[in-house]
Each structure stands twice: as structure tokens, then as C-alpha cells.
PDB file with one MODEL, atoms N, CA, C and O in Angstrom:
MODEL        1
ATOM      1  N   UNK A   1     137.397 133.369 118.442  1.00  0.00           N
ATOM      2  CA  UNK A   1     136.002 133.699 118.314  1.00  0.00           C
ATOM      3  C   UNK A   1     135.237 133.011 119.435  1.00  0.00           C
ATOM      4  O   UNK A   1     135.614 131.929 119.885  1.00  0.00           O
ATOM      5  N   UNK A   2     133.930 133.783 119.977  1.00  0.00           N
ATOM      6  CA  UNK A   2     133.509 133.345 121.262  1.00  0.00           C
ATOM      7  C   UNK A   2     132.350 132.340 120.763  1.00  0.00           C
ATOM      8  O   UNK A   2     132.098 132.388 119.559  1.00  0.00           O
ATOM      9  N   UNK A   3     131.786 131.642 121.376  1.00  0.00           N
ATOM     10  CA  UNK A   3     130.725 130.638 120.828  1.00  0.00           C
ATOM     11  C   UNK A   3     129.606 131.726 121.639  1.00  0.00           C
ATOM     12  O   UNK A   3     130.030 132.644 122.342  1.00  0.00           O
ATOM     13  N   UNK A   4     128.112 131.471 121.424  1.00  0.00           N
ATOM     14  CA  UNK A   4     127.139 132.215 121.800  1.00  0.00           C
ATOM     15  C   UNK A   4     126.667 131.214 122.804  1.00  0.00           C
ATOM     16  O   UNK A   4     126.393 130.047 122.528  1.00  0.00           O
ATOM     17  N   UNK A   5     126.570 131.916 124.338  1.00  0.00           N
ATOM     18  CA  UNK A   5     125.713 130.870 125.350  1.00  0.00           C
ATOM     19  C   UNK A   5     124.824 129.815 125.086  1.00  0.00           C
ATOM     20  O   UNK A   5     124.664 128.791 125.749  1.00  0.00           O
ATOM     21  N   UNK A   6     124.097 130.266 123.752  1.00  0.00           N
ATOM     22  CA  UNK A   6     122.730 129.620 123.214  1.00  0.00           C
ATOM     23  C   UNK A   6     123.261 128.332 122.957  1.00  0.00           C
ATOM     24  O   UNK A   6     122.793 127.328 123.494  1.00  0.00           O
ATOM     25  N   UNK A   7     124.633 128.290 121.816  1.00  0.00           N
ATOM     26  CA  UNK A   7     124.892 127.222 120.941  1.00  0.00           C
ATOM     27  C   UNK A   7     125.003 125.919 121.800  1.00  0.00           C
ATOM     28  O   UNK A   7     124.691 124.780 121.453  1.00  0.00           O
ATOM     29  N   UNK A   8     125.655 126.447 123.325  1.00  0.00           N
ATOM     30  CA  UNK A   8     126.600 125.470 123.921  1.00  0.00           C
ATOM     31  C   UNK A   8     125.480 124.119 124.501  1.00  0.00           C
ATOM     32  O   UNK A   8     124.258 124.025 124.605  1.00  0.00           O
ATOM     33  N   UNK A   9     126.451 123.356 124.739  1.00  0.00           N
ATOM     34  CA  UNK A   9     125.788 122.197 125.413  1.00  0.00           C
ATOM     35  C   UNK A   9     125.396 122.659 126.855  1.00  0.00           C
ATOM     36  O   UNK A   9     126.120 123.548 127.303  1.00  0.00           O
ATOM     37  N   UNK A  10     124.174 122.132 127.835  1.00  0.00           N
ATOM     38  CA  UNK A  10     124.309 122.065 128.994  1.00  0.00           C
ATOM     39  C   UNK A  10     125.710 121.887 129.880  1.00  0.00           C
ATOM     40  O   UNK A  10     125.689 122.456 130.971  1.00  0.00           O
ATOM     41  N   UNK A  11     127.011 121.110 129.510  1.00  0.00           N
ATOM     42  CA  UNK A  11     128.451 120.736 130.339  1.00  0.00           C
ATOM     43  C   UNK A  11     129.118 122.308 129.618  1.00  0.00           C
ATOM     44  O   UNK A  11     130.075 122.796 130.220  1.00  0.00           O
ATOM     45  N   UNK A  12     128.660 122.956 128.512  1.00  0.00           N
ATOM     46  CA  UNK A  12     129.646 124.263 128.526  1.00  0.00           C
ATOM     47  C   UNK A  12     130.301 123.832 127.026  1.00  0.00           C
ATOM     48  O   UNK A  12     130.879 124.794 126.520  1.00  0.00           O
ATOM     49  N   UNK A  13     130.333 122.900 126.398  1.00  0.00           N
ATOM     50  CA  UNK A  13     130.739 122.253 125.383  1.00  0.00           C
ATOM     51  C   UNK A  13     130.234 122.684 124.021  1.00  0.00           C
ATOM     52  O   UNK A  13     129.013 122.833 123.998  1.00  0.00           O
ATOM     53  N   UNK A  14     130.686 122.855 123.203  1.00  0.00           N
ATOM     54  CA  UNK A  14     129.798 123.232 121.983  1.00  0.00           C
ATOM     55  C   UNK A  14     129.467 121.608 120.894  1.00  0.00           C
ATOM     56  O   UNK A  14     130.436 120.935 120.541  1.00  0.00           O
ATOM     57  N   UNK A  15     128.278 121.267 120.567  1.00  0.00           N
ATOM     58  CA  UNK A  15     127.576 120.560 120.374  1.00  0.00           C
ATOM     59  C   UNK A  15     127.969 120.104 119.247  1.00  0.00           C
ATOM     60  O   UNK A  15     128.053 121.083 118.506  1.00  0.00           O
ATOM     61  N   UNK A  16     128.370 118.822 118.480  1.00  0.00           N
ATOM     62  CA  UNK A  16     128.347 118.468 116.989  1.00  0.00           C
ATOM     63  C   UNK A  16     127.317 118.410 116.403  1.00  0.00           C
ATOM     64  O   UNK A  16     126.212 117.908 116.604  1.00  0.00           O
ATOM     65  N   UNK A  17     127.950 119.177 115.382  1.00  0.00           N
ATOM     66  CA  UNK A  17     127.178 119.121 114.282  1.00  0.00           C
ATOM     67  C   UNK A  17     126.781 118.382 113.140  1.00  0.00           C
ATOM     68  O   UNK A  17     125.985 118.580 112.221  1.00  0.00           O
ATOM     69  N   UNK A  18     127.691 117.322 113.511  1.00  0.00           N
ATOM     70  CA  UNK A  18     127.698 116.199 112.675  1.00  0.00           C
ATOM     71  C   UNK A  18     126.275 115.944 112.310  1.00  0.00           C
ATOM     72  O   UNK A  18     125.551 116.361 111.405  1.00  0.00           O
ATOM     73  N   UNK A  19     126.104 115.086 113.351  1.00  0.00           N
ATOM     74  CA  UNK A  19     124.564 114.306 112.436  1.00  0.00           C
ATOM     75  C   UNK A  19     123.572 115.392 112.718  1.00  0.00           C
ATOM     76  O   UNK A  19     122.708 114.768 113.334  1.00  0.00           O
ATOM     77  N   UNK A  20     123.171 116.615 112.647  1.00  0.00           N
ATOM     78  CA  UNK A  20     122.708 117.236 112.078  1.00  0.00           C
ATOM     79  C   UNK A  20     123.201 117.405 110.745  1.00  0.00           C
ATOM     80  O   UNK A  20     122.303 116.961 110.029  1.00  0.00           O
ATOM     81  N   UNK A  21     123.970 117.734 110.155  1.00  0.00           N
ATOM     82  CA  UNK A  21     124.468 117.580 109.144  1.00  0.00           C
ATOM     83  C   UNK A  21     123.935 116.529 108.035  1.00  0.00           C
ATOM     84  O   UNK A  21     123.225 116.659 107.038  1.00  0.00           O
ATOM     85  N   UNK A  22     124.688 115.262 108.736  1.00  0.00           N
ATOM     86  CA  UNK A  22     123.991 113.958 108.180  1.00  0.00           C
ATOM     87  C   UNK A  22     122.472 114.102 107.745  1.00  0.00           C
ATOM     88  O   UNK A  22     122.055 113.819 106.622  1.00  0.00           O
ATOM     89  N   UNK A  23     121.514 114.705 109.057  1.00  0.00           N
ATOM     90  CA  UNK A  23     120.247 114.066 108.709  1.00  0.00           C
ATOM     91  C   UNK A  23     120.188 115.406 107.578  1.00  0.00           C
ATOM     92  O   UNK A  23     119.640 115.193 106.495  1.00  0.00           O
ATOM     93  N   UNK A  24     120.699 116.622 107.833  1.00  0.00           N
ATOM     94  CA  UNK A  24     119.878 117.260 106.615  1.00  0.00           C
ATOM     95  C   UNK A  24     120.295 116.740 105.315  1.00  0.00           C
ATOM     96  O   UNK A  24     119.546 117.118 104.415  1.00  0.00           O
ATOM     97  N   UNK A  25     121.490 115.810 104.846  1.00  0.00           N
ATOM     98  CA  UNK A  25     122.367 115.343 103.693  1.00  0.00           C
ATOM     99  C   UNK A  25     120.917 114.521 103.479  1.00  0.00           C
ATOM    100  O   UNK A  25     120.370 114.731 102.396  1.00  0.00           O
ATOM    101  N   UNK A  26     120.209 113.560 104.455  1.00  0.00           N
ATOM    102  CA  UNK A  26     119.630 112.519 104.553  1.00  0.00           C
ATOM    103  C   UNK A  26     118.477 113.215 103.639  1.00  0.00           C
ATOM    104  O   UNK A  26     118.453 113.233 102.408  1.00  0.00           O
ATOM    105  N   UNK A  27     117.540 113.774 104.519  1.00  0.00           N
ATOM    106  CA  UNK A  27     116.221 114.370 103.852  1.00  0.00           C
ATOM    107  C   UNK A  27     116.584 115.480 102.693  1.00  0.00           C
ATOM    108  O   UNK A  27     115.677 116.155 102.206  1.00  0.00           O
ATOM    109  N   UNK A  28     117.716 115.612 102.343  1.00  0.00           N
ATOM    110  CA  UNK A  28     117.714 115.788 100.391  1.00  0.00           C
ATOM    111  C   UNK A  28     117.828 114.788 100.298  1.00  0.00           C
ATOM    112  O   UNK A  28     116.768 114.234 100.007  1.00  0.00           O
ATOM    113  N   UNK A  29     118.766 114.058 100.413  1.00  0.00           N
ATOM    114  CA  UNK A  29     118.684 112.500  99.551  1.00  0.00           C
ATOM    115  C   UNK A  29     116.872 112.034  99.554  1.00  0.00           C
ATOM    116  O   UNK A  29     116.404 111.674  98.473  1.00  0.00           O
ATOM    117  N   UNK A  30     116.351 112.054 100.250  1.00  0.00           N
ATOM    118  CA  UNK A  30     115.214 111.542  99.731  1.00  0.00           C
ATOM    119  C   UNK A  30     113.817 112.174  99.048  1.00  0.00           C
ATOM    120  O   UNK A  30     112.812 111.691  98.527  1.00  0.00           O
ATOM    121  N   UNK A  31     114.420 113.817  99.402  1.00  0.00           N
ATOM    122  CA  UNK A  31     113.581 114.432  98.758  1.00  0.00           C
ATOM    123  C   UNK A  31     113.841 114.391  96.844  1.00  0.00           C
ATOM    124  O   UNK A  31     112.965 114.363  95.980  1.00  0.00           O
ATOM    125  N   UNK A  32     114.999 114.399  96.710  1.00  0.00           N
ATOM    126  CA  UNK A  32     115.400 114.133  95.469  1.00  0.00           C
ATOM    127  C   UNK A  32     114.712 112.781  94.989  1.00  0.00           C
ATOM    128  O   UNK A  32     114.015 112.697  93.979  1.00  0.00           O
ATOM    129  N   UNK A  33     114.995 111.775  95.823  1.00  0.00           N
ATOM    130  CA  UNK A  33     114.689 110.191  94.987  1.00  0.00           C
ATOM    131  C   UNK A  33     113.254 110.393  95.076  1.00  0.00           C
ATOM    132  O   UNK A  33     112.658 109.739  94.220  1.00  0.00           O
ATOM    133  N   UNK A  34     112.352 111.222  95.985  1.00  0.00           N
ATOM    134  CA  UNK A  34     110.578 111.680  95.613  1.00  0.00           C
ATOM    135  C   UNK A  34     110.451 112.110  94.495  1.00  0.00           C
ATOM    136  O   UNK A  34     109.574 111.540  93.846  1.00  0.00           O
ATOM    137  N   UNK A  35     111.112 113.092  93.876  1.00  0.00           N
ATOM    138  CA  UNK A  35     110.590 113.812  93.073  1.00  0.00           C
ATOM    139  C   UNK A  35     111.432 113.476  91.252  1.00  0.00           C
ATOM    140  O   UNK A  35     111.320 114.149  90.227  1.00  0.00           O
ATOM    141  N   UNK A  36     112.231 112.175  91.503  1.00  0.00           N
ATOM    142  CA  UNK A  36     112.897 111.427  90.067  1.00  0.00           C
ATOM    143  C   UNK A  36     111.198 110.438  90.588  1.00  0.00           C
ATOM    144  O   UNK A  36     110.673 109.903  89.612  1.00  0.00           O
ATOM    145  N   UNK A  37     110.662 110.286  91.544  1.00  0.00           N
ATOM    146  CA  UNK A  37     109.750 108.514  91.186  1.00  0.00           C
ATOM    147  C   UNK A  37     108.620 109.676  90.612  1.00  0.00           C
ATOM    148  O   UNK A  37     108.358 109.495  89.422  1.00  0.00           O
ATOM    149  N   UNK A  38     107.937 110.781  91.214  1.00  0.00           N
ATOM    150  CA  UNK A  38     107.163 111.480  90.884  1.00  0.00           C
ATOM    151  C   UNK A  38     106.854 111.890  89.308  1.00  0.00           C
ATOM    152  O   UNK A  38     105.798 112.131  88.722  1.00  0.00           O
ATOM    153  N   UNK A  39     108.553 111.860  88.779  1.00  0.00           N
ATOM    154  CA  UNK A  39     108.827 112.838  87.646  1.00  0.00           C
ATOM    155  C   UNK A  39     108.680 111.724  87.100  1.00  0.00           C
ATOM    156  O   UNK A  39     108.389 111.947  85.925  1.00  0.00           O
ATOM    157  N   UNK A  40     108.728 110.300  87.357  1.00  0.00           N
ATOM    158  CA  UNK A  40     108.564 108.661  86.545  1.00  0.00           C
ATOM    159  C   UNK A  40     106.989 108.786  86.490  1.00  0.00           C
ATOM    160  O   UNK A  40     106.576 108.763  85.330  1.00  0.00           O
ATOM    161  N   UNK A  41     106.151 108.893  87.309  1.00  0.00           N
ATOM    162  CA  UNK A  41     104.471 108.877  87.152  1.00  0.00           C
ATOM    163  C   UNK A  41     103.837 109.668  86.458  1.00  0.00           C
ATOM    164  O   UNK A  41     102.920 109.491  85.657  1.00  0.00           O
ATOM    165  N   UNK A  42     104.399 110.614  86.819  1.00  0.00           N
ATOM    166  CA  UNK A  42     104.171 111.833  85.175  1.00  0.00           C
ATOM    167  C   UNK A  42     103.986 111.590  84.036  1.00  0.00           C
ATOM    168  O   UNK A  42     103.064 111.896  83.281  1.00  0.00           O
ATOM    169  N   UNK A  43     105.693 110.513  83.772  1.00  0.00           N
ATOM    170  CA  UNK A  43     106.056 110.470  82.377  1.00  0.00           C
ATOM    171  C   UNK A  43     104.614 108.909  82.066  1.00  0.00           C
ATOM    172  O   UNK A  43     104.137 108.672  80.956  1.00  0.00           O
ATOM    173  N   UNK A  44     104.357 108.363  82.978  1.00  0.00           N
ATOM    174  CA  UNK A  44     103.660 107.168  83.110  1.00  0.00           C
ATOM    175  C   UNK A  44     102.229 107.966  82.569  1.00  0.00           C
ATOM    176  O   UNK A  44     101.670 107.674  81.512  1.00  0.00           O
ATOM    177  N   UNK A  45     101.876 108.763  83.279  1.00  0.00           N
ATOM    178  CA  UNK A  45     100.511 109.147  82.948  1.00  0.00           C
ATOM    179  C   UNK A  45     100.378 109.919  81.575  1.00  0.00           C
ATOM    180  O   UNK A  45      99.305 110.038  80.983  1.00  0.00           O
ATOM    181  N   UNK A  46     101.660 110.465  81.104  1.00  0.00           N
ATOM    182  CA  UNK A  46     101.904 111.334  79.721  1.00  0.00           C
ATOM    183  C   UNK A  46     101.984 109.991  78.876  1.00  0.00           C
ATOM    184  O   UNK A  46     101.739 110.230  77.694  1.00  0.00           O
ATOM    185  N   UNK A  47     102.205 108.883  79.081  1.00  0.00           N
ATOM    186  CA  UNK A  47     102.609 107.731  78.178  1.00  0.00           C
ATOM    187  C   UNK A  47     103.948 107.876  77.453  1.00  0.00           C
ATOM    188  O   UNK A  47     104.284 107.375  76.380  1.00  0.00           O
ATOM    189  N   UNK A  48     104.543 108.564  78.162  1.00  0.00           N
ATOM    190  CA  UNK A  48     106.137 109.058  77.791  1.00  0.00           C
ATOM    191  C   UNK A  48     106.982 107.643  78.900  1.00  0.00           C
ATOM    192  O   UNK A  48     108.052 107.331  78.375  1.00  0.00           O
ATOM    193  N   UNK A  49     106.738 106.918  80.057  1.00  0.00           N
ATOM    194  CA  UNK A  49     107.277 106.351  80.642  1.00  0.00           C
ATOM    195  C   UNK A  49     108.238 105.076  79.599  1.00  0.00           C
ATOM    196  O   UNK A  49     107.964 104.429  78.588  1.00  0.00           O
ATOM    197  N   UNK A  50     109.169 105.161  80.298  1.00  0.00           N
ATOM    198  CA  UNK A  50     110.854 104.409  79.199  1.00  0.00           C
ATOM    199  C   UNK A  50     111.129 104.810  78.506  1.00  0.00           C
ATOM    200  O   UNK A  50     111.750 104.056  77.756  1.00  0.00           O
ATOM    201  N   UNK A  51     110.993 106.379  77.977  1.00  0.00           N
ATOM    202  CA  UNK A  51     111.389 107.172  76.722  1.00  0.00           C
ATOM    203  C   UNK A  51     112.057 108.021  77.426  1.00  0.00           C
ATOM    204  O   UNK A  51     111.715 108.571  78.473  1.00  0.00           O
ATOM    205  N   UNK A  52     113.758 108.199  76.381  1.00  0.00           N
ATOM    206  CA  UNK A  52     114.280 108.790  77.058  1.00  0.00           C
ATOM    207  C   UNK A  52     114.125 110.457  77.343  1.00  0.00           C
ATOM    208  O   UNK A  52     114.389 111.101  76.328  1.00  0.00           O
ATOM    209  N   UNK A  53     113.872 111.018  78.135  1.00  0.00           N
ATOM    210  CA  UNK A  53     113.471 112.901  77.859  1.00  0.00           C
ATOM    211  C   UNK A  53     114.882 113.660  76.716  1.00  0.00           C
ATOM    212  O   UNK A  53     114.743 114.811  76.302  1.00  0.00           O
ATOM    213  N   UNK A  54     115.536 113.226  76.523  1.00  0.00           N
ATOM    214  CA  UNK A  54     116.507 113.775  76.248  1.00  0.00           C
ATOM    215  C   UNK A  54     116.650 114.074  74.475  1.00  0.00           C
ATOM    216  O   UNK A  54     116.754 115.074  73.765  1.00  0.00           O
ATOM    217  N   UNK A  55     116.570 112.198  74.208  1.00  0.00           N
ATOM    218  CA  UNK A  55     116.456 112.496  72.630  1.00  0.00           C
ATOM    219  C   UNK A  55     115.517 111.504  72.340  1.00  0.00           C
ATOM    220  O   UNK A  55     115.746 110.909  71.287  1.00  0.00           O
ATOM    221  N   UNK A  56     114.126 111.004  73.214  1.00  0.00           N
ATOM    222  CA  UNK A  56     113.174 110.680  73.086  1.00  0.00           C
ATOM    223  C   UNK A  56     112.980 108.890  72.351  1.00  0.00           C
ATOM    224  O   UNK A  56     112.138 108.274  71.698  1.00  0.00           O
ATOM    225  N   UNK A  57     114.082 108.684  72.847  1.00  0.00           N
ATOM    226  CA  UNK A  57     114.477 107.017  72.127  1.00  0.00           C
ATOM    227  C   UNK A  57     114.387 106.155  73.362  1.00  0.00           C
ATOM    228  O   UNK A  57     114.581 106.595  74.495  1.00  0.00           O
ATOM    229  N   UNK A  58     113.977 104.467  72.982  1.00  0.00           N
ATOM    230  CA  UNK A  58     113.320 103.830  74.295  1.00  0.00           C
ATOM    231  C   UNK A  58     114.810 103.677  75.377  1.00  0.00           C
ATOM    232  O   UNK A  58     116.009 103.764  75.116  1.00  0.00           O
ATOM    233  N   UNK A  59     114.287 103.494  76.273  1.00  0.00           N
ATOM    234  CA  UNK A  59     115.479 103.449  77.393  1.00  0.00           C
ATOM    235  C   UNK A  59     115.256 101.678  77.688  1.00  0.00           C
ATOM    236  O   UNK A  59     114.215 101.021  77.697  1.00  0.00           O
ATOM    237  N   UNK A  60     116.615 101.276  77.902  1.00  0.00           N
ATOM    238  CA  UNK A  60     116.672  99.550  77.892  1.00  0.00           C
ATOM    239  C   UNK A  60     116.334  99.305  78.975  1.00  0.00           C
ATOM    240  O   UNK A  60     116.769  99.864  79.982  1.00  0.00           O
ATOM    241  N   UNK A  61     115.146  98.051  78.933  1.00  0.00           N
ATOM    242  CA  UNK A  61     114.736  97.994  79.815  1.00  0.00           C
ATOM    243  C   UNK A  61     115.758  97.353  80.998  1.00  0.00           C
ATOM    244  O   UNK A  61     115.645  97.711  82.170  1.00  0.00           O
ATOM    245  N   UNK A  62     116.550  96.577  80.658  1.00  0.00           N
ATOM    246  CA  UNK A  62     117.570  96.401  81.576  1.00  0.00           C
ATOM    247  C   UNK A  62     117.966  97.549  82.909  1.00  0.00           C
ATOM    248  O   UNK A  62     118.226  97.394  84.103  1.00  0.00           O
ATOM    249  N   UNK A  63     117.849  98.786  81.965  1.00  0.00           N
ATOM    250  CA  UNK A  63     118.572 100.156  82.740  1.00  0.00           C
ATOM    251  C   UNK A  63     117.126 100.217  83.581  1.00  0.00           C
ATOM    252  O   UNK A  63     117.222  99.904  84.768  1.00  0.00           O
ATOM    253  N   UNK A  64     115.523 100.662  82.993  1.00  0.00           N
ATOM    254  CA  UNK A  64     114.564 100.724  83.755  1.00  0.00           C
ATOM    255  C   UNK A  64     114.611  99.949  84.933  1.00  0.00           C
ATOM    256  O   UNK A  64     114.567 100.491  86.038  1.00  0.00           O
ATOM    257  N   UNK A  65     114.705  98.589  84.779  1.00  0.00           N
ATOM    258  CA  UNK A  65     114.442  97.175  85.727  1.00  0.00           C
ATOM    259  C   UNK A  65     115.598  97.725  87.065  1.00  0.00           C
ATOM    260  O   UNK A  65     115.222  97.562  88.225  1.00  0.00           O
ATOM    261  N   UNK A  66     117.121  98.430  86.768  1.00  0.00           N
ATOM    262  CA  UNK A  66     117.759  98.692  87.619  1.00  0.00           C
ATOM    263  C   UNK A  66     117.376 100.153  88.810  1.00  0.00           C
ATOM    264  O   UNK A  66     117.749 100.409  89.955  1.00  0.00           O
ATOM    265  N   UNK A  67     116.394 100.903  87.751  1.00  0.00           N
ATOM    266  CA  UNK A  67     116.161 102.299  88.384  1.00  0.00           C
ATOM    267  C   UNK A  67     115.199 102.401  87.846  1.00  0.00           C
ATOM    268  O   UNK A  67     115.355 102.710  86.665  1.00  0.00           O
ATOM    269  N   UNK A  68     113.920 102.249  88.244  1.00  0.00           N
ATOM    270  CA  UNK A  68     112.497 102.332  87.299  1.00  0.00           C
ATOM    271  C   UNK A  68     111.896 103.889  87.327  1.00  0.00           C
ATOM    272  O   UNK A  68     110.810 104.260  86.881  1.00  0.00           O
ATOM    273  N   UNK A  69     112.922 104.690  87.981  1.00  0.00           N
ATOM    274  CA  UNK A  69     112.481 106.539  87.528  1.00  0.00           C
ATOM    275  C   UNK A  69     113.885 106.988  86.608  1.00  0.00           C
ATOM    276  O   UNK A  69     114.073 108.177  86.350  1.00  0.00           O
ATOM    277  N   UNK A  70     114.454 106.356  86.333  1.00  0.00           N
ATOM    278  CA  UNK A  70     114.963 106.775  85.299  1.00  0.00           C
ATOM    279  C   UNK A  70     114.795 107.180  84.331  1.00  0.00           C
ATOM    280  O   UNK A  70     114.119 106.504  83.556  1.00  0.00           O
ATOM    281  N   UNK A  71     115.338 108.519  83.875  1.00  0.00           N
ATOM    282  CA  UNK A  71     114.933 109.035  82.918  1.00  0.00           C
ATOM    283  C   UNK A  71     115.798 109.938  81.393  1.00  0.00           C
ATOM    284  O   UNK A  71     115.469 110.981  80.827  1.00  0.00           O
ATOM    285  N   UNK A  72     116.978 108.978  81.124  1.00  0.00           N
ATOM    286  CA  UNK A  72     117.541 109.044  80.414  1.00  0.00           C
ATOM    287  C   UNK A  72     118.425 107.524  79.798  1.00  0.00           C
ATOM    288  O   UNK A  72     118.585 106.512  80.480  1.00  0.00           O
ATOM    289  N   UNK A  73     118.829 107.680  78.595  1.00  0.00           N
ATOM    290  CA  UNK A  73     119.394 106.331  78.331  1.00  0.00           C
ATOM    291  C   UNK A  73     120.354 106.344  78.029  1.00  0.00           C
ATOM    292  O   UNK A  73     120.874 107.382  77.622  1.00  0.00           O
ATOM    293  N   UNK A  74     121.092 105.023  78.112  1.00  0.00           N
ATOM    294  CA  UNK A  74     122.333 104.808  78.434  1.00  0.00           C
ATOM    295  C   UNK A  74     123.226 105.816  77.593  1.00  0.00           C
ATOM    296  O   UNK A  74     124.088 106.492  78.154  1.00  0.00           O
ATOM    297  N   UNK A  75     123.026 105.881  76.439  1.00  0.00           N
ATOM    298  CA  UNK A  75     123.695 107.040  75.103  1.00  0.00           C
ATOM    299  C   UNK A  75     123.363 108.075  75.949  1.00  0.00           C
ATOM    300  O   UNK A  75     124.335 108.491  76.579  1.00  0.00           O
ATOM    301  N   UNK A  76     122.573 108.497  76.123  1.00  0.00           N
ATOM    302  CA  UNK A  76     122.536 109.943  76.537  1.00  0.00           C
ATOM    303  C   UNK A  76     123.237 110.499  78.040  1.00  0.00           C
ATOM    304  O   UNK A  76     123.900 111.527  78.177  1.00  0.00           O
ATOM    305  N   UNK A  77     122.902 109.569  79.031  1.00  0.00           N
ATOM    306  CA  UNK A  77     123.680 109.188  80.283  1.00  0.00           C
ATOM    307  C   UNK A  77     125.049 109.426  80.253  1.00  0.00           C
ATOM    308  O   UNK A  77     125.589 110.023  81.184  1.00  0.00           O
ATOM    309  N   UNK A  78     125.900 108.878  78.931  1.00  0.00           N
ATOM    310  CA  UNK A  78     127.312 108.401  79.011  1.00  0.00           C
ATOM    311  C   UNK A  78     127.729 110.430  78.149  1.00  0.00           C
ATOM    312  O   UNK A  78     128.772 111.002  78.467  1.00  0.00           O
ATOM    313  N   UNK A  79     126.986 110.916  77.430  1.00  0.00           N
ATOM    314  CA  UNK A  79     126.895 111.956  76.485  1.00  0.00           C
ATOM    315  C   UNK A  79     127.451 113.177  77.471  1.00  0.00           C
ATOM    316  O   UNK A  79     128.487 113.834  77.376  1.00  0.00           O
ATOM    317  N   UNK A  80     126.044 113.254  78.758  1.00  0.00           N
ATOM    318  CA  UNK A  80     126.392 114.075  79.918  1.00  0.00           C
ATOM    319  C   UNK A  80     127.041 113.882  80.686  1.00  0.00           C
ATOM    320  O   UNK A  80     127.099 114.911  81.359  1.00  0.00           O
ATOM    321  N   UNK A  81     127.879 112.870  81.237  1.00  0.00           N
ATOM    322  CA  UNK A  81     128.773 112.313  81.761  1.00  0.00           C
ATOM    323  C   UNK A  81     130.500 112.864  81.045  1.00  0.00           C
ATOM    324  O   UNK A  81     131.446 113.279  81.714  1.00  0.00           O
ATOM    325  N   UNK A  82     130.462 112.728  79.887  1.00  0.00           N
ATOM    326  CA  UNK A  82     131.623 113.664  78.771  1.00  0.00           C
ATOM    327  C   UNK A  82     132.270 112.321  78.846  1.00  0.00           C
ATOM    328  O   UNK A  82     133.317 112.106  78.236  1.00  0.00           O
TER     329      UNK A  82
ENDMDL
END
């Protein structure tokens, strides 16, 4: 298969794709950890914050103190996990 003139490097080389790759892996990774702290301020402003969404029982604060957008507890965590 031929590569397209466009793709190639200036030396004729075709270009890695690696850390393109990487950075797009990168900006999900942080678009995700935006929108678990987002989905934590929510539950903060609903007065739902440390309750678990799942079966609505407090989440230990131990687990909060480790991940403070967390939003399930340890029982329920280990439940979906199988």
C-alpha cells in the first residue's frame, strides 16, 4: 500500500504516530477526570455529595479523602467489578 505525499515527512519518511496518539489518550484522560470532579459539584450542590449514586448509602470517607469525585462505595464498586 502506497502512503499519500501529504502524510510523509519532509526526508520522504512517514511520520509516528505515536505521541499523537499519546496526546489524544492524554486529553480523554482528562476530559474524563473534568467531568467525574464536575459530576462531584453537582452531587455537592444537590446535597447528594458522599452518597453513593448507586444504592444511595454514605461512601467512607476514607474512599472520598482518596478520590473526592467519587461516586460509588466500596460495596457497590466491588458489586460492578463481579
Amino acid at each position: 500500500m502506497k502512503t499519500a505525499n501529504y502524510l510523509l515527512a519532509p526526508d520522504g519518511t512517514a511520520p509516528d504516530c505515536a505521541p499523537a496518539i499519546q496526546h489524544s489518550h492524554g486529553v480523554h484522560a482528562r476530559a474524563h477526570t473534568l467531568a467525574r470532579i464536575e459530576a462531584a459539584l453537582a452531587r455537592m450542590d444537590a446535597g447528594r455529595y458522599g452518597m453513593c449514586v448507586a444504592c444511595e448509602q454514605r461512601i467512607d470517607l476514607q474512599r472520598l479523602e482518596a478520590d473526592p469525585a467519587e461516586a460509588v462505595c466500596s460495596d457497590c464498586c466491588e458489586t460492578a467489578e463481579g
